[in-house]
N, C-alpha and C positions, 0 to 999 in steps of 0.2 A: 834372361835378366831383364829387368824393367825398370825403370828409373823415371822420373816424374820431375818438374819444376810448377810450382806454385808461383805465382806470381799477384798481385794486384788481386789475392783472391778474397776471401770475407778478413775482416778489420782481427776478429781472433787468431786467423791463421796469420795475417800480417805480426803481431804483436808476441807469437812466439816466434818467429822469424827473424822480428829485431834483437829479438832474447841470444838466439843463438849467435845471429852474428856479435853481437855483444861478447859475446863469449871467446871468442875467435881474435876477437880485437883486444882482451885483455891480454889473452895466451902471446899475443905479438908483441903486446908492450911491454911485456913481462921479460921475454925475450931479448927486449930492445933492435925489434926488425923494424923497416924503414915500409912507414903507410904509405906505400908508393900508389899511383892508380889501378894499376894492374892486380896489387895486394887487395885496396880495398872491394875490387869489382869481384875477385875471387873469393874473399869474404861473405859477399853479398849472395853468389851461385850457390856457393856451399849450403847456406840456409837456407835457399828454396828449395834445398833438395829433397826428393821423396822416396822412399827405396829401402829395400837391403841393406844391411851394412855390408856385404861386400861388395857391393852395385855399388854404395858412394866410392866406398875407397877404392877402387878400381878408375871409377872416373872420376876422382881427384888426381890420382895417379897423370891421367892421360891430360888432364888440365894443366897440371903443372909441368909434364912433360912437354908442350906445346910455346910454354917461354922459358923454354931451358937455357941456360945462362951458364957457362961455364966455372961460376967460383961458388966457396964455401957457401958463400950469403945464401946461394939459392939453393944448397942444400939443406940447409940450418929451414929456408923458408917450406918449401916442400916437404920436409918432415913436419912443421909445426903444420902445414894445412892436412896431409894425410890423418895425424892426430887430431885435429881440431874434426876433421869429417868423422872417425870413429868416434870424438867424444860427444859431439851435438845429438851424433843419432841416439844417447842413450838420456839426452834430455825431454821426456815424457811430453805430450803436448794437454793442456788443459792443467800443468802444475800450478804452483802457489803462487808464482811469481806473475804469471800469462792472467790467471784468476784474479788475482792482486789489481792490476791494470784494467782489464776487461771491467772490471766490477766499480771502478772509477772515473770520475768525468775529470778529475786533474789529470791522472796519471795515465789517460787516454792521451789528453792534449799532449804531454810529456812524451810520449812513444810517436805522435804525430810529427810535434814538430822535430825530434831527433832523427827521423827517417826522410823530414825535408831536408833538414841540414846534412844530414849524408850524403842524399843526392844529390845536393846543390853543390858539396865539398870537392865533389867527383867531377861533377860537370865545369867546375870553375877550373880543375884543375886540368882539367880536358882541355879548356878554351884559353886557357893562360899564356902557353905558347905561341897561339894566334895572333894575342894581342903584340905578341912583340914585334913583327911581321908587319905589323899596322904602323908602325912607329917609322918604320926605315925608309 
């Protein structure tokens, strides 16, 4: 089995990337699961993924097995990630929507700045604790 992560690679593989997680992140809210940081960084893995479908869902599997949490919520979370890996892999790269974007100077900036603000979202909520620490 082989499995791949893309990362910071060219701007089109970036931009169906944010597609997918996009994708992932509606299935959650749809859900009503809680965008924790751990949710959305597991979001973010998912969409770099490169592989088999049984290669992801195998290692989604062992992902979410790794912050096993003993109640429903993480069961309910775990199936929506399993699902969300077999359902990304069957979103085509170079479709309408990646095409769509790539082929535009707005809706470049649009995919830019929404993948600053993600990682900014992450990161602040990374450092947010910290700040409290500071205060005492």
């Amino acid at each position: 089995m082989n499995l791949t992560f893309r990362f910071f690679d060219k701007e089109t593989w970036s931009t169906y990337g944010v597609h997918k997680t996009f994708v992932i992140l509606i299935l959650f809210i749809l859900f009503q699961q809680p965008l924790t940081i751990t949710n959305l960084i597991l979001m973010s893995l998912l969409s770099m993924m490169e592989g088999g479908l049984i290669e992801k869902i195998l290692f989604t599997g062992f992902l979410v097995l790794m912050i096993y949490q003993p109640t429903i919520q993480w069961v309910i979370q775990s199936v929506l990630f399993v699902v969300s890996s077999a359902l990304i892999h069957y979103i085509p790269q170079n479709n309408i929507f990646q095409i769509m974007f790539t082929q535009s100077t707005i809706l470049m900036w649009v995919m830019r700045i929404a993948s600053f603000v993600w990682m900014s979202y992450i990161l602040f909520n990374i450092i947010k604790p910290f700040s409290k620490l500071i205060y005492y």
